[in-house]
C-alpha atoms as a printed R data frame, in Angstrom:
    type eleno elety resid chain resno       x       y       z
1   ATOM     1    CA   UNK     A     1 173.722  55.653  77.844
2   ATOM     2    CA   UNK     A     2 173.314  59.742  78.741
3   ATOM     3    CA   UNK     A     3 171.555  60.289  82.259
4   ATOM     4    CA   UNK     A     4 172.408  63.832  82.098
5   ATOM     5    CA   UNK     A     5 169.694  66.550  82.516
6   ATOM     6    CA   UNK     A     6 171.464  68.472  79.918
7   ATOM     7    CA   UNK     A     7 169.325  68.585  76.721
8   ATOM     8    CA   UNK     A     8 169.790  67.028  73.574
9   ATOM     9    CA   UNK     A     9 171.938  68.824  71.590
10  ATOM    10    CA   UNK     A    10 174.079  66.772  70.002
11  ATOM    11    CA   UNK     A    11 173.903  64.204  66.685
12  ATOM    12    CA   UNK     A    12 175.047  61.447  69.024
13  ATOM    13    CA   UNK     A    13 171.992  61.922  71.151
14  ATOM    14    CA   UNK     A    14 169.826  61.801  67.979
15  ATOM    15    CA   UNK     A    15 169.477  57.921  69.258
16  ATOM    16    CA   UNK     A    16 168.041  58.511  72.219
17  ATOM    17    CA   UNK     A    17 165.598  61.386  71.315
18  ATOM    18    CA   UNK     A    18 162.197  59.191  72.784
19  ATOM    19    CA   UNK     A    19 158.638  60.456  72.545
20  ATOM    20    CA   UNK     A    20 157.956  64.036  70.661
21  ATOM    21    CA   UNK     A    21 158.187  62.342  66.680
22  ATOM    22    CA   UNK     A    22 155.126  64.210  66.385
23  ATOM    23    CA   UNK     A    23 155.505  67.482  67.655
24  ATOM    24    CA   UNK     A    24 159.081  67.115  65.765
25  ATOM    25    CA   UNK     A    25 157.020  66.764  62.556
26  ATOM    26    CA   UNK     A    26 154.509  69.740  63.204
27  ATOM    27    CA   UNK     A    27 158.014  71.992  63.755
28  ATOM    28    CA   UNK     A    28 159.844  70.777  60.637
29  ATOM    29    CA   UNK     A    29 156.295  71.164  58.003
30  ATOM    30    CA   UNK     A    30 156.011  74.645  59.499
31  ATOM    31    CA   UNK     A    31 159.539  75.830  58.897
32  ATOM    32    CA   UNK     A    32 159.592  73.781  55.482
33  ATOM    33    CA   UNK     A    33 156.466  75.231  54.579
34  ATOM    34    CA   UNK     A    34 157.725  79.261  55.500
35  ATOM    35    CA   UNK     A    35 156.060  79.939  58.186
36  ATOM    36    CA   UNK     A    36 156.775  81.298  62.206
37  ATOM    37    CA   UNK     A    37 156.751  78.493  64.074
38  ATOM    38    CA   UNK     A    38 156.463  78.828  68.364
39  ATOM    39    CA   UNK     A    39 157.395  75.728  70.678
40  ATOM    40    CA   UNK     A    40 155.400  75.941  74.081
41  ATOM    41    CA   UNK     A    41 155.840  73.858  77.138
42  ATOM    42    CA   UNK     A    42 156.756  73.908  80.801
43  ATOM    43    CA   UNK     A    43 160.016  73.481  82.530
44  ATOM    44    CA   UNK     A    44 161.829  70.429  81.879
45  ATOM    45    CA   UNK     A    45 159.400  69.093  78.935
46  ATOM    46    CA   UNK     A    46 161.949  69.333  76.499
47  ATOM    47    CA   UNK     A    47 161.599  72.732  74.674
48  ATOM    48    CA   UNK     A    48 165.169  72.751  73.582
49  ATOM    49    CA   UNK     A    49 165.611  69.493  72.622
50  ATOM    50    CA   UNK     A    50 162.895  69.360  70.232
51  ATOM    51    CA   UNK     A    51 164.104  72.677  68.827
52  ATOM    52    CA   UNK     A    52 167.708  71.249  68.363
53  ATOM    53    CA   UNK     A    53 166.235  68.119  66.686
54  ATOM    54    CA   UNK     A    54 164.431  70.157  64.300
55  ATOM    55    CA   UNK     A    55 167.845  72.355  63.674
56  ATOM    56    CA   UNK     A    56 169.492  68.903  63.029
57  ATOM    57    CA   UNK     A    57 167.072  67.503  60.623
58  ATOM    58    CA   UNK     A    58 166.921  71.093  58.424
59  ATOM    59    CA   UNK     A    59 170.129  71.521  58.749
60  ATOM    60    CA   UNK     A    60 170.424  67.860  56.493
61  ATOM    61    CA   UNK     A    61 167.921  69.032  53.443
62  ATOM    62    CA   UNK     A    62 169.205  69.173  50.558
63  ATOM    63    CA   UNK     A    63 170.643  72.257  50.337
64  ATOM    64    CA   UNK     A    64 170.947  72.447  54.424
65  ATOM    65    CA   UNK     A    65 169.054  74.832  55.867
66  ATOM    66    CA   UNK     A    66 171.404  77.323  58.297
67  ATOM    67    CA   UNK     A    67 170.162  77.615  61.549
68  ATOM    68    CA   UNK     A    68 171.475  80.572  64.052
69  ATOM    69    CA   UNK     A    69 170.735  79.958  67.578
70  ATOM    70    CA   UNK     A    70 170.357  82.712  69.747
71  ATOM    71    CA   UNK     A    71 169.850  82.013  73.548
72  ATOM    72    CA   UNK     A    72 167.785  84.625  74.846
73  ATOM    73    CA   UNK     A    73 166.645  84.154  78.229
74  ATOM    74    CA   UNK     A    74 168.992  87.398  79.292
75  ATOM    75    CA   UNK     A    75 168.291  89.673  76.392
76  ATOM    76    CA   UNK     A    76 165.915  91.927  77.269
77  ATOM    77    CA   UNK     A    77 165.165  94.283  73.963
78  ATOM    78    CA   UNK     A    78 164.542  93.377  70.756
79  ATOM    79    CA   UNK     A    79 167.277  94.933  69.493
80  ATOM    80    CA   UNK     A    80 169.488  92.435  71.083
81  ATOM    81    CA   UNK     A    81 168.032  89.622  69.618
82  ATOM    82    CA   UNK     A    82 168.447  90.893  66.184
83  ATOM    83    CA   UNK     A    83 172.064  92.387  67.201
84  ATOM    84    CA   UNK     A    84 173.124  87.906  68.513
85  ATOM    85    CA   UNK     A    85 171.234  87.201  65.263
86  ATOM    86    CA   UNK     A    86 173.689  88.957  63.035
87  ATOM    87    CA   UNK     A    87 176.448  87.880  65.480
88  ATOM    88    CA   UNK     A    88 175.585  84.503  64.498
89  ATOM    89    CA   UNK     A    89 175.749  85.520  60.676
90  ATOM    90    CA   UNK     A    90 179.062  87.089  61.179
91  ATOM    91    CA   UNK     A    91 180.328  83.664  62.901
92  ATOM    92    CA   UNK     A    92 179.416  81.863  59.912
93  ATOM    93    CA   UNK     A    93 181.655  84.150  57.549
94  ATOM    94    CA   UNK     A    94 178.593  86.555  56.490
95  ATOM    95    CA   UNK     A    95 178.997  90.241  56.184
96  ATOM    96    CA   UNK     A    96 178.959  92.039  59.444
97  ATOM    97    CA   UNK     A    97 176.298  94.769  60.151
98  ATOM    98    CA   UNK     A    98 176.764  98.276  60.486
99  ATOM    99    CA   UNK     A    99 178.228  98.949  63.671
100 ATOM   100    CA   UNK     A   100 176.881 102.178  64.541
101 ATOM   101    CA   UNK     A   101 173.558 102.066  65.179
102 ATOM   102    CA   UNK     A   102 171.414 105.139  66.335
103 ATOM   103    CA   UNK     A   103 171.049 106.241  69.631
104 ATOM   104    CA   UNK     A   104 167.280 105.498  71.027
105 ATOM   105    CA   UNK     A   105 166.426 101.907  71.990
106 ATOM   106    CA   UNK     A   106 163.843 101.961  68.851
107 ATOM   107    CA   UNK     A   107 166.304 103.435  66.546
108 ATOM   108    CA   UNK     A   108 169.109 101.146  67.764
109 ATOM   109    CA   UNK     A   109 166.527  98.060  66.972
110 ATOM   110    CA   UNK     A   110 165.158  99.247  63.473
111 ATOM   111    CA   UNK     A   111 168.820  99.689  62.549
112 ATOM   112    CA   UNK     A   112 169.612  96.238  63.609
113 ATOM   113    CA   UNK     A   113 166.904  94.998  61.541
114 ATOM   114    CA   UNK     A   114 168.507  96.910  58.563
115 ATOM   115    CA   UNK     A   115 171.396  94.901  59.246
116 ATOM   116    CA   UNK     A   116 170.442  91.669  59.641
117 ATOM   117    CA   UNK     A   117 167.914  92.452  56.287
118 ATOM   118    CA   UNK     A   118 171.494  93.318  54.774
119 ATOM   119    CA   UNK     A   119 173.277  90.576  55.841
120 ATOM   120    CA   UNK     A   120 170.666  88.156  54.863
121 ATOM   121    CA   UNK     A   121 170.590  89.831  51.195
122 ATOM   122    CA   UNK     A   122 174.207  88.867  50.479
123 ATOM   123    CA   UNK     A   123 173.565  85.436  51.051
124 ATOM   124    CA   UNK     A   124 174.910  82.887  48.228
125 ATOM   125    CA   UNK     A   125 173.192  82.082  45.251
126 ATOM   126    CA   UNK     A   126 170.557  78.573  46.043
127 ATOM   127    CA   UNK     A   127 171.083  79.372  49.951
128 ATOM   128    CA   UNK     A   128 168.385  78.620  51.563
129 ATOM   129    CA   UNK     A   129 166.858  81.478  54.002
130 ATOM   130    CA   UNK     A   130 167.952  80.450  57.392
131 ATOM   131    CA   UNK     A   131 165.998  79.753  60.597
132 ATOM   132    CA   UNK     A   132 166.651  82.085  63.629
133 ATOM   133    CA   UNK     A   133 166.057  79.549  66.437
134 ATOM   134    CA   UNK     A   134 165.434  81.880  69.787
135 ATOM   135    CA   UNK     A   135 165.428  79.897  72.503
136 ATOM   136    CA   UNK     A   136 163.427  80.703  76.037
137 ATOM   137    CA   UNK     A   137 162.650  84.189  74.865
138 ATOM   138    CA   UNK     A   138 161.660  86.868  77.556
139 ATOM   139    CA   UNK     A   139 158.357  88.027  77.491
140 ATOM   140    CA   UNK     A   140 159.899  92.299  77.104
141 ATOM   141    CA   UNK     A   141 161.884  91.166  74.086
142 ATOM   142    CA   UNK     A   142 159.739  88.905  72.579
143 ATOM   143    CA   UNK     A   143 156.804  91.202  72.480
144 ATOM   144    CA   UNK     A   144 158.846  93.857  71.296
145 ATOM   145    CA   UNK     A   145 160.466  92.550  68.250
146 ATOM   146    CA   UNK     A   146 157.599  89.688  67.325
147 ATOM   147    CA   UNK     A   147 154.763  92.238  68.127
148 ATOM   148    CA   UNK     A   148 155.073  95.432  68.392
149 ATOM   149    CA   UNK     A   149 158.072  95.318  64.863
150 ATOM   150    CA   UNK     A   150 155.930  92.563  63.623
151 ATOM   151    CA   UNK     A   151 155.499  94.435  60.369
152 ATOM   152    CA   UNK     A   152 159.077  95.467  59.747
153 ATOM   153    CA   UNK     A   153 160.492  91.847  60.853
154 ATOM   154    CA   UNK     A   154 158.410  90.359  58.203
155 ATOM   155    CA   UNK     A   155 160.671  92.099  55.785
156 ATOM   156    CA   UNK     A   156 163.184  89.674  56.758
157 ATOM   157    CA   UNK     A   157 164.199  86.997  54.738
158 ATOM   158    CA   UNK     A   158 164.191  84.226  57.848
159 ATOM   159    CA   UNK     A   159 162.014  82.191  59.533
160 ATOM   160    CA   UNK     A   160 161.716  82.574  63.471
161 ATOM   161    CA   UNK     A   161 161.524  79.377  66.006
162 ATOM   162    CA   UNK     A   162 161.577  80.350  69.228
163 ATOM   163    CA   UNK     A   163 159.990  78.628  72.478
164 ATOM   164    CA   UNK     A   164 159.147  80.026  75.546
165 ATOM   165    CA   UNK     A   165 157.291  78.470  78.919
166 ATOM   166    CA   UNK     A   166 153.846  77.753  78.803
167 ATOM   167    CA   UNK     A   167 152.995  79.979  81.614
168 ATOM   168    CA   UNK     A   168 154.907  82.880  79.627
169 ATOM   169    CA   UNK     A   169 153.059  82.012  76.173
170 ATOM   170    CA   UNK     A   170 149.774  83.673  76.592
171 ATOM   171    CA   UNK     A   171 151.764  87.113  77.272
172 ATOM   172    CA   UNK     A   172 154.005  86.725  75.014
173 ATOM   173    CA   UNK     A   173 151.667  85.734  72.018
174 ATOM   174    CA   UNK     A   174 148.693  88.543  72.935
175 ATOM   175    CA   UNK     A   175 147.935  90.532  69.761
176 ATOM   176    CA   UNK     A   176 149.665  91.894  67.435
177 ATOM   177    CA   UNK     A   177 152.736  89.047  68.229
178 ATOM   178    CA   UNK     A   178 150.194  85.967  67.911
179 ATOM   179    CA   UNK     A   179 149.803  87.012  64.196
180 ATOM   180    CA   UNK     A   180 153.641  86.790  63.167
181 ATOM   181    CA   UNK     A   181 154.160  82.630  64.615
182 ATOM   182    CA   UNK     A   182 151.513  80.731  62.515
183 ATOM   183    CA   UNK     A   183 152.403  77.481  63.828
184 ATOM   184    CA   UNK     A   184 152.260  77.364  68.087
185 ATOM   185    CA   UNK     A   185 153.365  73.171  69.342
186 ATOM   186    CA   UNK     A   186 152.535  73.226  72.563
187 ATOM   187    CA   UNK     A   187 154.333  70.177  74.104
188 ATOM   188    CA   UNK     A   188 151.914  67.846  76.637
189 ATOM   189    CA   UNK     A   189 153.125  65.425  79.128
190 ATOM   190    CA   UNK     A   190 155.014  62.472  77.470
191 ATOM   191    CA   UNK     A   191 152.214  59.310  77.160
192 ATOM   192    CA   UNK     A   192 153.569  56.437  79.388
193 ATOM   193    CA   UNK     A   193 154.452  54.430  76.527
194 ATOM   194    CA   UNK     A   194 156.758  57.434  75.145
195 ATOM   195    CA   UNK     A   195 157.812  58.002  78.962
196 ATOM   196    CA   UNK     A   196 159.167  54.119  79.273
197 ATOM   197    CA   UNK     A   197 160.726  54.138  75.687
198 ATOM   198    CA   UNK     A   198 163.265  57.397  76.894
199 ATOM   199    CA   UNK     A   199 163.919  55.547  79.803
200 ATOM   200    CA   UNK     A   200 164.834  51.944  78.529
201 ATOM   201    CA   UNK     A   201 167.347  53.941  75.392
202 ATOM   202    CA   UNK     A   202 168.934  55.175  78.801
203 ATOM   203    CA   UNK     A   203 168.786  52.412  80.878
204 ATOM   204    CA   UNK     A   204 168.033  48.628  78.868
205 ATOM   205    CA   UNK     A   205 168.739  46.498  81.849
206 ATOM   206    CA   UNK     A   206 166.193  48.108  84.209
207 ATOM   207    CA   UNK     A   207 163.599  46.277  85.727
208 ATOM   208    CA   UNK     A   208 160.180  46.760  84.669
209 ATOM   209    CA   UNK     A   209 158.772  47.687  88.105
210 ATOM   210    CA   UNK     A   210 161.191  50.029  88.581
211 ATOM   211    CA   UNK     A   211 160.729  51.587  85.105
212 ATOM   212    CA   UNK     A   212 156.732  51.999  85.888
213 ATOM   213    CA   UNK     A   213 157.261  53.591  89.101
214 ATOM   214    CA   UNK     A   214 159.722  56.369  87.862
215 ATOM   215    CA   UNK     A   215 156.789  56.382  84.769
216 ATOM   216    CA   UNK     A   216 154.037  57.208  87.101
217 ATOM   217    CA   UNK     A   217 156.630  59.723  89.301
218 ATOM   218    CA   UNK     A   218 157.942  61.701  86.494
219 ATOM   219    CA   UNK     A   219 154.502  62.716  85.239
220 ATOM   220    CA   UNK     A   220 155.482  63.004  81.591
221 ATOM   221    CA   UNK     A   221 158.056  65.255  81.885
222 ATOM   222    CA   UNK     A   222 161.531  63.865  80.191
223 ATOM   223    CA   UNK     A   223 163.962  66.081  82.668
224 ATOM   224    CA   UNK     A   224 162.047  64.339  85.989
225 ATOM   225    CA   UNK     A   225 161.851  60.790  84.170
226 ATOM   226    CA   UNK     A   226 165.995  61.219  83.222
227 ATOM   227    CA   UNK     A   227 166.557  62.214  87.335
228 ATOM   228    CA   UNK     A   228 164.536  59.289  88.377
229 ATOM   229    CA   UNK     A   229 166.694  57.167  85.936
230 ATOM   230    CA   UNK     A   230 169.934  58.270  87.041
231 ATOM   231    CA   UNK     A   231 169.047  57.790  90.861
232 ATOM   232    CA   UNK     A   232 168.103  54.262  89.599
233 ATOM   233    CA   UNK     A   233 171.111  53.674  88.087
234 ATOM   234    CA   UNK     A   234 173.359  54.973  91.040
235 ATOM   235    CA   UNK     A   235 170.851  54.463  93.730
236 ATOM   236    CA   UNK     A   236 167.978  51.697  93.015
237 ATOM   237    CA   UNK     A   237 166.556  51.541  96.360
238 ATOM   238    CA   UNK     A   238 166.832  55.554  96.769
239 ATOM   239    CA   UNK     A   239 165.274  55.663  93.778
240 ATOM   240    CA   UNK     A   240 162.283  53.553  94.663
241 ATOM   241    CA   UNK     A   241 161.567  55.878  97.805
242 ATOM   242    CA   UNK     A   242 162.171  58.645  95.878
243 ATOM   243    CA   UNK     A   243 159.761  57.782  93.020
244 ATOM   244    CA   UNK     A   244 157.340  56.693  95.865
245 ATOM   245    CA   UNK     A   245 157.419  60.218  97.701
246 ATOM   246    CA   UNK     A   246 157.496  62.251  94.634
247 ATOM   247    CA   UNK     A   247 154.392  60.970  93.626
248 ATOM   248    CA   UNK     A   248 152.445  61.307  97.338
249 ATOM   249    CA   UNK     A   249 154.062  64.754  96.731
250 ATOM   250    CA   UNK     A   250 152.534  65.744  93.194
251 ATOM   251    CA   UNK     A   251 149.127  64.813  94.163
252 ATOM   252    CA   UNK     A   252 148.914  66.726  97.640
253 ATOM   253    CA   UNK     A   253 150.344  69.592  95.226
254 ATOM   254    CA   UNK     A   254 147.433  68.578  92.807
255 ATOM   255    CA   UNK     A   255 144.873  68.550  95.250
256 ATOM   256    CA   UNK     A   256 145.341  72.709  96.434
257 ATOM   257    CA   UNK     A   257 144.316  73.152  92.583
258 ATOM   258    CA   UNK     A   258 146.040  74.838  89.823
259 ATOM   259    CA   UNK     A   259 147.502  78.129  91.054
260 ATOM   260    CA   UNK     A   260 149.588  75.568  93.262
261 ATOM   261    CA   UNK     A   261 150.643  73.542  90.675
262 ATOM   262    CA   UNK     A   262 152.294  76.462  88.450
263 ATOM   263    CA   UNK     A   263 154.327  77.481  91.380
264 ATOM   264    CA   UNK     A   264 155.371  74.409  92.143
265 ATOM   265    CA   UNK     A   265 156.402  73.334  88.461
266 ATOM   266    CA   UNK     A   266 158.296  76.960  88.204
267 ATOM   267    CA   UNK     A   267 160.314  76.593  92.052
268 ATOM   268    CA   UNK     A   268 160.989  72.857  90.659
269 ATOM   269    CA   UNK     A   269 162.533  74.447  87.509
270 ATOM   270    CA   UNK     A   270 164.576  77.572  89.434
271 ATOM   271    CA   UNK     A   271 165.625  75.616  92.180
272 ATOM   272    CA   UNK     A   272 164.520  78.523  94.826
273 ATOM   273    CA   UNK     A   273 163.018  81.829  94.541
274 ATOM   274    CA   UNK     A   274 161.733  84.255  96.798
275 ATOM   275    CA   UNK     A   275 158.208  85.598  96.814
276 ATOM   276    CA   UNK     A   276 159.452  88.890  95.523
277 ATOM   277    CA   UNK     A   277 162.186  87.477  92.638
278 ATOM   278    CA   UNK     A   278 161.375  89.071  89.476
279 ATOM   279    CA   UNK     A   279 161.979  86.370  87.262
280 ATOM   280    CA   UNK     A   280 159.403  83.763  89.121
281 ATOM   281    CA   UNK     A   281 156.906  86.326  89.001
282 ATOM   282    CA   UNK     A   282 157.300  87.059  84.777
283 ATOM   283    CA   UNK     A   283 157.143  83.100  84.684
284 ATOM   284    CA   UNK     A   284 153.694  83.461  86.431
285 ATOM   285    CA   UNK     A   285 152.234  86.674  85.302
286 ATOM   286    CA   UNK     A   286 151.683  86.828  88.966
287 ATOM   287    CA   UNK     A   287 152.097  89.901  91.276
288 ATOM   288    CA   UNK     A   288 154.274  89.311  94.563
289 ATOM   289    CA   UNK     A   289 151.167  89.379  96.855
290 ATOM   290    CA   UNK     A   290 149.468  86.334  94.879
291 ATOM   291    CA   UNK     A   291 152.923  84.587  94.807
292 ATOM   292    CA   UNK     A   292 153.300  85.297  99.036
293 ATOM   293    CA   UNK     A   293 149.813  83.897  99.378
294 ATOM   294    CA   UNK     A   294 150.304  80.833  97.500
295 ATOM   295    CA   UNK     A   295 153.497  79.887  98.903
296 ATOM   296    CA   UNK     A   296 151.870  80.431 102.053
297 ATOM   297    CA   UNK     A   297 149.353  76.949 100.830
298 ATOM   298    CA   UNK     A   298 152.341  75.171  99.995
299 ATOM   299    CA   UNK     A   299 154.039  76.002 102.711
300 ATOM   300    CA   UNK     A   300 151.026  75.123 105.269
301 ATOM   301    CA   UNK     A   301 150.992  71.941 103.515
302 ATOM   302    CA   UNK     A   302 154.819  70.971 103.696
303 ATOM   303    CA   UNK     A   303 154.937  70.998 100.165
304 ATOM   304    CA   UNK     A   304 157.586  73.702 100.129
305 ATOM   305    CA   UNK     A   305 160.253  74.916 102.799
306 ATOM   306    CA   UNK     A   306 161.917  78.349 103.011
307 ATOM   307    CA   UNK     A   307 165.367  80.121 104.433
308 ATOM   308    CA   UNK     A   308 165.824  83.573 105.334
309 ATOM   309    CA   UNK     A   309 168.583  85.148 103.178
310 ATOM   310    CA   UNK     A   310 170.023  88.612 104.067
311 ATOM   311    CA   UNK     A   311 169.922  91.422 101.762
312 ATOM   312    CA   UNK     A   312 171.727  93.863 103.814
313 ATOM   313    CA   UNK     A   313 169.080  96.220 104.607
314 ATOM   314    CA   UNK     A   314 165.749  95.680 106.457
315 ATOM   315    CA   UNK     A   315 164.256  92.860 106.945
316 ATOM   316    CA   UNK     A   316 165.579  89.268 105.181
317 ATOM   317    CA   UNK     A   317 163.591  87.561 102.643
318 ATOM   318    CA   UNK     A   318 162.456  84.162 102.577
319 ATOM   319    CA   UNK     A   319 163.927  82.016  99.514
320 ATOM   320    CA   UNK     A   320 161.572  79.126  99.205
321 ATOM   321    CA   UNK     A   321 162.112  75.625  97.168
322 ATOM   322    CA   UNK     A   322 159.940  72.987  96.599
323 ATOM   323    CA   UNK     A   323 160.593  69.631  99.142
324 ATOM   324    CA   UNK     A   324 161.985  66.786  97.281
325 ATOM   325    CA   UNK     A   325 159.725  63.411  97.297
326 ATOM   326    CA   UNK     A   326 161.526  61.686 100.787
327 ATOM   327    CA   UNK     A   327 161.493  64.965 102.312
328 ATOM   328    CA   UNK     A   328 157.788  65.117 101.622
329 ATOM   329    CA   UNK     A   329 157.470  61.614 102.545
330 ATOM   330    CA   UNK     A   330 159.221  61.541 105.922
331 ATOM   331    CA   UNK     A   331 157.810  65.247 106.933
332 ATOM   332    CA   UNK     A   332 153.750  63.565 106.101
333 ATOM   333    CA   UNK     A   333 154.156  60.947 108.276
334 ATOM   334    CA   UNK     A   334 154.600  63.303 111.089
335 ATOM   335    CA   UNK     A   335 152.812  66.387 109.833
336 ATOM   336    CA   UNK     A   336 149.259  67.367 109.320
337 ATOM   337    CA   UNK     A   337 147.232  66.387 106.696
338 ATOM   338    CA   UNK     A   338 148.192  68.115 103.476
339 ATOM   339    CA   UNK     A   339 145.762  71.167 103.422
340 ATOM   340    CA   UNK     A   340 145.433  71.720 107.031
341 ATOM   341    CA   UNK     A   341 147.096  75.093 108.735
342 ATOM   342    CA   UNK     A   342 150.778  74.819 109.246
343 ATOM   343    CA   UNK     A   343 154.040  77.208 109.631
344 ATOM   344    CA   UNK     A   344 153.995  79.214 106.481
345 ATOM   345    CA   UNK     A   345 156.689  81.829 108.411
């Protein structure tokens, strides 16, 4: 049994992998076929897990398939994804790069690209060309080194997987970068069928009422159907309420319409950010006065509560996360009607 929010990364978890066959099917004939191949989804849908099943089922072809994994949600230039790509090489006993690259951030990232080109022409005899899985790319890199060197990185013996958050995709795939990843799997809320199946390989003995309500809470999305499950099997009553409030919560969410909804799926995924947080915003593609005035709904609506945090100089800033589903529960019974005019502070 593994209730951990962690994803699935390793070949023990293969057995409870539940409800993206597939999607895993789509990723694997793209890669096996030589082409680019994208993952898309929101927080918590299970980008990296599919991306680590595919790594684990090329990496058993016959011969294996290498797959480097570079994590790249703090890399912010191209050339630093192709500078932890050849890291990765190195690791595995390849030739390392030249280590002097020119000075320029262009220069430095078409030398790196020699490199890895290098490094990837020394490979053995019958080796396979591997897979450079880039996982939750940023939108600066990304568009960088898939667009704007799109031309030069095709020169590379490798195919690219990378995924990235569906409300960063349509940045990070505008022209000339949508051209380079033929293949885009965009991952949809699990079916309820699929939804029950990853709960019962994590908890067999639950009972089926129980099981349907965290189904209709978690919405589809494996990381909110595994917390249900573990409050159910550490909490079964807590989890009932909780299951019960989340899902009063996600419709009065629903009902202020879309722009709501994004921010709400992106604070669930950070934990708390603050109108002005550069790294909510790039999620969005929002500026900070659309964020402000959409907090400001969710806010009015109890959906979300905020702090003020410090920063030292003028005024503090209000960090803001998204009320669990008792909190929402408790505060509607004594609040106005979701949608009506509250304290947004």
């Amino acid at each position: 049994m593994s209730l951990s929010s962690r994803p699935l990364l390793t070949r023990r978890d293969r057995a409870i992998f539940a409800g993206r066959q597939g999607e895993l099917t789509r990723v694997l004939a793209a890669i096996r076929a030589g082409f680019n191949c994208v993952i898309v989804g929101d927080p918590g849908s299970g980008r990296t897990t599919l991306a680590n099943a595919a790594a684990a089922e090329l990496e058993t072809d016959k011969p294996p398939v290498p797959v480097l994994t570079v994590y790249a949600a703090e890399i912010v230039d191209a050339a630093g994804l192709l500078a932890a790509a050849s890291a990765e090489l190195t690791v595995r006993g390849w030739p390392a790069p030249d280590p002097t690259p020119r000075a320029g951030v262009r220069a430095e990232a078409i030398d790196r690209l020699d490199g890895l080109r290098r490094q990837l022409a020394a490979r053995p005899t019958g080796e396979p060309p591997p897979v450079v899985l880039v996982e939750d790319v940023s939108i600066a890199a990304g568009r960088e080194l898939f667009g704007a060197m799109r031309d030069e990185l095709w020169t590379v013996d490798a195919r690219w997987l990378a995924t990235v958050s569906t409300s960063r995709a349509a940045e990070l795939l505008r022209p000339p970068a949508d051209v380079f990843f033929e293949v885009a799997v965009t991952l949809s809320d699990l079916a309820d069928d699929d939804a029950r199946a990853l709960i019962r390989l994590r908890l067999p003995s639950a009972a089926d009422d129980l099981v349907d309500q965290i189904v209709a809470a978690g919405r589809g999305n494996p990381r909110k159907l595994v917390d249900l499950a573990r409050q159910l099997a550490t909490d079964p009553a807590g989890a009932a309420a909780s299951s019960a409030g989340r899902i009063a919560r996600d419709a009065a969410i629903d009902a202020l319409g879309r722009p709501a909804r994004m921010l709400a799926t992106e604070l669930d995924a950070l934990g708390s950010a603050a109108a002005s947080d550069r790294d909510l915003l790039d999620r969005l593609g929002w500026t900070r006065s659309r964020a402000v005035q959409v907090l400001s709904e969710l806010e009015g609506s109890r959906l979300v509560t905020h702090q003020s945090q410090g920063t030292g100089r003028g005024r503090p800033r209000k960090v803001y996360r998204l009320v669990t589903g008792p909190e929402y529960a408790a505060a509607a019974r004594v609040s106005p009607t979701p949608g009506e005019p509250g304290a947004a502070g």
